[in-house]
Residue, then its C-alpha position, 0 to 999 in steps of 0.5 A: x153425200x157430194x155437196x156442191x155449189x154452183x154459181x154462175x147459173x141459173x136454176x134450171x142449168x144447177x139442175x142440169x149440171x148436177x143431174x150430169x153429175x149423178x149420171x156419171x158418177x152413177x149414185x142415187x139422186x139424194x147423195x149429190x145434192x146443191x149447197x148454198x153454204x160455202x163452208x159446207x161444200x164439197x165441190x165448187x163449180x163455175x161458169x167460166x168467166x175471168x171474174x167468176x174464177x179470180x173470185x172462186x179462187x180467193x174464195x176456196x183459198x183458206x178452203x184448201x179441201x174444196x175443189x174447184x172445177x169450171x164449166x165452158x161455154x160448151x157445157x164441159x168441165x175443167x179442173x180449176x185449180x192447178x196446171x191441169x185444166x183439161x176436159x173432166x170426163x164421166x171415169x174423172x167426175x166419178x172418181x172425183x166425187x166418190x172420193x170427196x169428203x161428203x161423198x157415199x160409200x160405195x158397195x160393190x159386193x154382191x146382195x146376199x139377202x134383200x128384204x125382211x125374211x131373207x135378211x132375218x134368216x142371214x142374220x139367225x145363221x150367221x150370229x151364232x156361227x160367229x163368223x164373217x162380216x157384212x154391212x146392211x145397205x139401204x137404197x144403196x147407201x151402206x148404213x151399218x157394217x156387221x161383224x159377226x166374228x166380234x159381236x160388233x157393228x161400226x155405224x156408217x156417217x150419216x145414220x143417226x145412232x139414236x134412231x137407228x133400231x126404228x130406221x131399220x125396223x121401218x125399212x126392212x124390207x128396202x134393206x140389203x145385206x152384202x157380205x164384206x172381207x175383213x179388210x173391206x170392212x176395216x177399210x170401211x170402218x176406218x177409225x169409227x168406234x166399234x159397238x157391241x151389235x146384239x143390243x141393237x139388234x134386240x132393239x131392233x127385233x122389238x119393233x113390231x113391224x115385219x113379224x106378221x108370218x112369225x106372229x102367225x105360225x105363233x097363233x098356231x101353236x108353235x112352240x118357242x125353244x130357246x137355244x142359249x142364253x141371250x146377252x146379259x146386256x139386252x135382257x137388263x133388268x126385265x124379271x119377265x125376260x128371265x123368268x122366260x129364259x129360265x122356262x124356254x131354256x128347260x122346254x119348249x112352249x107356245x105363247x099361250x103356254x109361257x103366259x098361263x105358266x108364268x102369269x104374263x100377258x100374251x104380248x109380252x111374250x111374242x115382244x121377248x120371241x121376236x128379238x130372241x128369233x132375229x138374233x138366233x137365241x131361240x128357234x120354233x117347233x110347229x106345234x104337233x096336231x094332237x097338242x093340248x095347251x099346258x095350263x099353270x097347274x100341270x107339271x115342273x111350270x108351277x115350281x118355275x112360276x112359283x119362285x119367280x113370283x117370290x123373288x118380284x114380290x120380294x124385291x117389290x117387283 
């Protein structure tokens, strides 16, 4: 966000100024912001008095990265410092605040998907065709940028890493995806480190939010058929994760069918599906009219099911 400090106003005339400046600038509400702390301020702005501008330039004078601007008796804006004190219009502010350190990333490809579903399906095309980049933008302020070629994401500024699998869970459908050109996701990305991506998005499918039509065609039988091994990195040390792996990679199941054969809880089970379906390792096969429930005694189940309560009693698990 642009901060900035004003002095030489009054409450309602901070309001008034800054208010402008969004509308010129055209950015959300929450990203040009009053400050109070100098050191934490991006722009200064001040009424235009011959005291207000000596203080204001001693004041940035070890600050050489804030600017200064100054607002006339008329209510319009000059740059403060320099030779060029002429009137800033809309095009200037925005450039101005668009480029200051604080300021958001602006995204100005098209949305390729809005909302739970279509972002979902994006995701489970483009992750295994390992292809493209992308960033996942939330009320218009990037937040992550994907790419899919690498397996990797870069986390914006201003997200908080720790809480991001909760974030985008919580507002997936505020959330958009727009597709990036490699370099406009290196110049996006600049210097942040790179991160693996499929951890995070493991974490992200695992939150319970926004699953409801997948839960539901669950309930109805469908079967889950997984395509491919998942990365090692999300499945860590999870013997039920394994032992599902082992049997949806062998066949495809229902829920009710991995729980009878494997001795799991149900909950478990639809917990391993959602990750595995928003990252593109499994895929769903409505369950055919005539279909009867697999119980633990009936066909190569018992063998899978049998080792695998071997191996956890052996290792204590």
């Amino acid at each position: 966000m642009a901060r900035v400090l004003v002095v030489g106003s009054d409450v309602q005339g901070e309001r008034a100024l800054l208010q402008r400046l969004r509308v010129a600038a055209s950015l959300p509400a929450d990203t040009v912001r009053s400050c109070r702390d100098l050191d934490e301020c991006d722009l200064l702005v001040i009424k235009d008095t011959p005291a207000l501008r000596n203080a204001a330039l001693r004041m940035v004078r070890e600050r050489p990265r804030i600017q200064v601007w100054v607002e006339d008796q008329n209510g319009q804006l000059h740059q403060g410092q320099g030779d060029d004190h002429g009137v800033l219009d809309d095009h200037a502010i925005e450039d101005a605040l668009r480029q200051m350190p604080g300021a958001p990333l602006r995204i100005d490809e098209p949305c390729a998907a809005q909302g739970a579903k279509a972002i979902t399906r994006a995701l489970r095309e483009r992750l295994p065709a390992r292809q493209g980049h992308a960033v996942l933008v939330l009320n218009e302020v990037p937040t992550l940028l994907l790419d899919f070629a690498q397996d990797q994401m870069v986390v914006l500024p201003g997200t908080d890493p720790c809480s991001l699998a909760q974030l985008l869970s919580d507002q997936f459908e505020a959330l958009s995806l727009h597709g990036l050109s490699e370099r406009r996701y290196q110049e996006l990305g600049g210097t942040l480190p790179r991160q693996p991506l499929r951890p995070l998005l493991w974490q992200w499918g695992q939150r319970p939010a926004h699953w409801h039509d997948l839960d539901a065609r669950l309930q109805r039988g469908a079967r889950v058929k997984l395509l491919r091994w998942p990365d090692f990195r999300v499945l860590g040390h999870q013997h039920d994760s394994f032992r599902l792996c082992s049997l949806l990679l062998k066949r495809a199941c229902s829920v009710d069918e991995c729980a009878s054969l494997l001795d799991v809880a149900p909950d478990a089970v639809r917990s391993f599906v959602h990750p595995a379906y928003l990252c593109g390792y499994a895929a769903l096969e409505d369950a055919p009219a005539s279909s009867v429930p697999l119980r633990a005694g009936e066909g190569g189940g018992t063998l899978l099911a049998r080792m695998w309560r071997s191996v956890r009693q052996r290792g204590g698990g």
